[in-house]
C-alpha positions as CSV (number, residue, x, y, z in Angstrom):
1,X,66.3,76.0,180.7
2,X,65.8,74.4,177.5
3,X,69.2,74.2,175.2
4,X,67.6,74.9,172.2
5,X,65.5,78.3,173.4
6,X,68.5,79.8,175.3
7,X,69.6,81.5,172.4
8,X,67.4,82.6,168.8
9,X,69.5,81.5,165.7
10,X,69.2,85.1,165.2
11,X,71.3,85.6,168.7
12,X,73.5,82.5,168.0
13,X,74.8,84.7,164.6
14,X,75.2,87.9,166.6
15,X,77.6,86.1,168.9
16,X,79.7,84.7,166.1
17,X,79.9,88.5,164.3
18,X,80.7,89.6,168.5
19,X,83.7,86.9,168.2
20,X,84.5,87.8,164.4
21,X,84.5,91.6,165.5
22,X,86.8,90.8,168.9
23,X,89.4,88.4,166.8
24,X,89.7,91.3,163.9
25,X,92.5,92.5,165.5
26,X,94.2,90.3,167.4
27,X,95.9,86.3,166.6
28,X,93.5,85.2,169.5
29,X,90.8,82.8,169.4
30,X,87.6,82.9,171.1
31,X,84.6,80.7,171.6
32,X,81.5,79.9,173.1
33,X,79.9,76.0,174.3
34,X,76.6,75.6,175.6
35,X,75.8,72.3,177.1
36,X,72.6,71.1,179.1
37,X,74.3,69.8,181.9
38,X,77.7,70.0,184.2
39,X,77.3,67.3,186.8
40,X,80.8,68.5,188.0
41,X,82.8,71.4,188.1
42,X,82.2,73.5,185.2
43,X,86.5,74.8,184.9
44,X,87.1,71.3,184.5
45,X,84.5,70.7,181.8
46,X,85.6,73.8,180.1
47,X,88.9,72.4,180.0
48,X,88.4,69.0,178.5
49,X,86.2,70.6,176.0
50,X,89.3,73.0,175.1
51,X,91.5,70.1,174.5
52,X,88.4,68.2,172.5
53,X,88.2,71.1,170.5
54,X,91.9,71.7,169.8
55,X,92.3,75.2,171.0
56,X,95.6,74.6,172.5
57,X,97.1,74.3,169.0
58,X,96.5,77.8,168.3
59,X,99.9,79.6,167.3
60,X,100.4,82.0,170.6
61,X,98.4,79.5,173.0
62,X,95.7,82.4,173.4
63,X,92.5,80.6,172.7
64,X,89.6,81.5,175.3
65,X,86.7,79.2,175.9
66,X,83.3,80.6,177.4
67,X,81.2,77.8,178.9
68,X,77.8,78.0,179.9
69,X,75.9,75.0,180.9
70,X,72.2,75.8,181.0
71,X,70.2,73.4,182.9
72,X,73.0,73.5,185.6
73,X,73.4,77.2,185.5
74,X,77.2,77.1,185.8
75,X,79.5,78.9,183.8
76,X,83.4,78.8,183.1
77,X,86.0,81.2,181.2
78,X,89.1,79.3,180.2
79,X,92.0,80.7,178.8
80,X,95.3,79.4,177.3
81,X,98.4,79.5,179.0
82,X,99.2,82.6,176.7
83,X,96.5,85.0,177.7
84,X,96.1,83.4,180.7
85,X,99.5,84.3,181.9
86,X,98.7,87.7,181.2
87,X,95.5,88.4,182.5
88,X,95.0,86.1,185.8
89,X,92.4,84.5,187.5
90,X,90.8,87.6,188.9
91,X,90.2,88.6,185.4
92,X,88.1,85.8,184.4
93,X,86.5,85.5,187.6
94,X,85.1,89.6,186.5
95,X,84.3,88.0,183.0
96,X,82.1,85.2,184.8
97,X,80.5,87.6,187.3
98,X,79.2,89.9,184.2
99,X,78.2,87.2,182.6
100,X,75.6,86.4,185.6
101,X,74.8,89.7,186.2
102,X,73.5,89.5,182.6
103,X,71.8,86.0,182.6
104,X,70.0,86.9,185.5
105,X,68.3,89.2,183.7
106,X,67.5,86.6,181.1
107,X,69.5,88.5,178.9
108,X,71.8,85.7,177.5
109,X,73.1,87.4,174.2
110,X,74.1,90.5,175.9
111,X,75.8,88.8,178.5
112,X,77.7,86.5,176.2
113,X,79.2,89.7,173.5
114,X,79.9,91.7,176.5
115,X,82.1,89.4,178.2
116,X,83.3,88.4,174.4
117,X,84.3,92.5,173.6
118,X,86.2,92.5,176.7
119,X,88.4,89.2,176.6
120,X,88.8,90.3,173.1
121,X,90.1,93.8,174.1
122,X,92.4,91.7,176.5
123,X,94.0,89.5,173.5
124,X,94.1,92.9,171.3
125,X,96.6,94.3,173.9
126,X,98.6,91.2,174.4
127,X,98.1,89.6,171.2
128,X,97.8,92.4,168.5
129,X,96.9,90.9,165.0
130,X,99.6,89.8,162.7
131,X,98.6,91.2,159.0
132,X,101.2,89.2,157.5
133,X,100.4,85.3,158.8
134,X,97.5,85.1,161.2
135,X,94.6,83.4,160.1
136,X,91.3,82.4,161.7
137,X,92.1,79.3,163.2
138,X,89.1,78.3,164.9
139,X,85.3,79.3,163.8
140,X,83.1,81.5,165.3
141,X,80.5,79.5,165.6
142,X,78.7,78.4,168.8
143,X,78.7,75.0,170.0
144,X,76.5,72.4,171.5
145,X,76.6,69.2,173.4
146,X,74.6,68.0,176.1
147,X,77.2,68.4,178.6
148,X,78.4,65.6,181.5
């Protein structure tokens, strides 16, 4: 698959509202990187890109990556030592298994904000937003590369 038709712009900015809407209330950080390729192992990938990106510096260590790597069609969940503590391996193993059921379908976007609603209903119950000093620390945007 192409990077640049697996999601409309149109798709890309319902994705980043989908993140805005699962962050509202919670200090958690989510997002989403699409590359073309994973020659390796797509956790590992995900990690490096996590620490490329910064996402361990979030306050409460509860930034989630969603990786997808079209051409290869592997995909990774990684989560910070804070949420990952609390919701396991199993958990994002689920979050990766939605996400196919959905791709194989070619339905990419629906995949992606389903899997997105429930990590963020995960960090709302662990990580419940702080009115007083939480900011957005990371934007909502999705990301490209063409992968490794």
């Amino acid at each position: 698959m192409d990077i640049e038709t697996f999601l409309t712009n149109e798709q890309e900015e319902a994705i980043a509202s989908a993140i805005a809407e699962a962050e509202r209330q919670t200090s958690g950080e989510i997002k989403v990187h699409i590359d073309l390729k994973c020659s390796g192992d797509a956790l590992e990938r995900a990690k490096t890109l996590f620490g490329e990106m910064n996402m361990h510096k979030t306050q409460f260590r509860n930034g989630v990556l969603i990786y997808v790597a079209t051409d290869d069609h592997k995909l990774a969940v990684f989560g910070d030592e804070g949420i990952h503590s609390c919701v396991g391996d199993t958990f994002w193993q689920q979050e990766i298994d939605l996400m196919v059921s959905y791709f194989k379908k070619g339905e990419y976007q629906r995949g992606l904000t389903e899997v997105i609603a429930q990590i963020g209903e995960k960090l709302r119950t662990n990580f419940p937003f702080d009115q007083k000093g939480d900011t957005n620390e990371l934007d909502n945007e999705v990301t490209y590369g063409s992968g490794s």
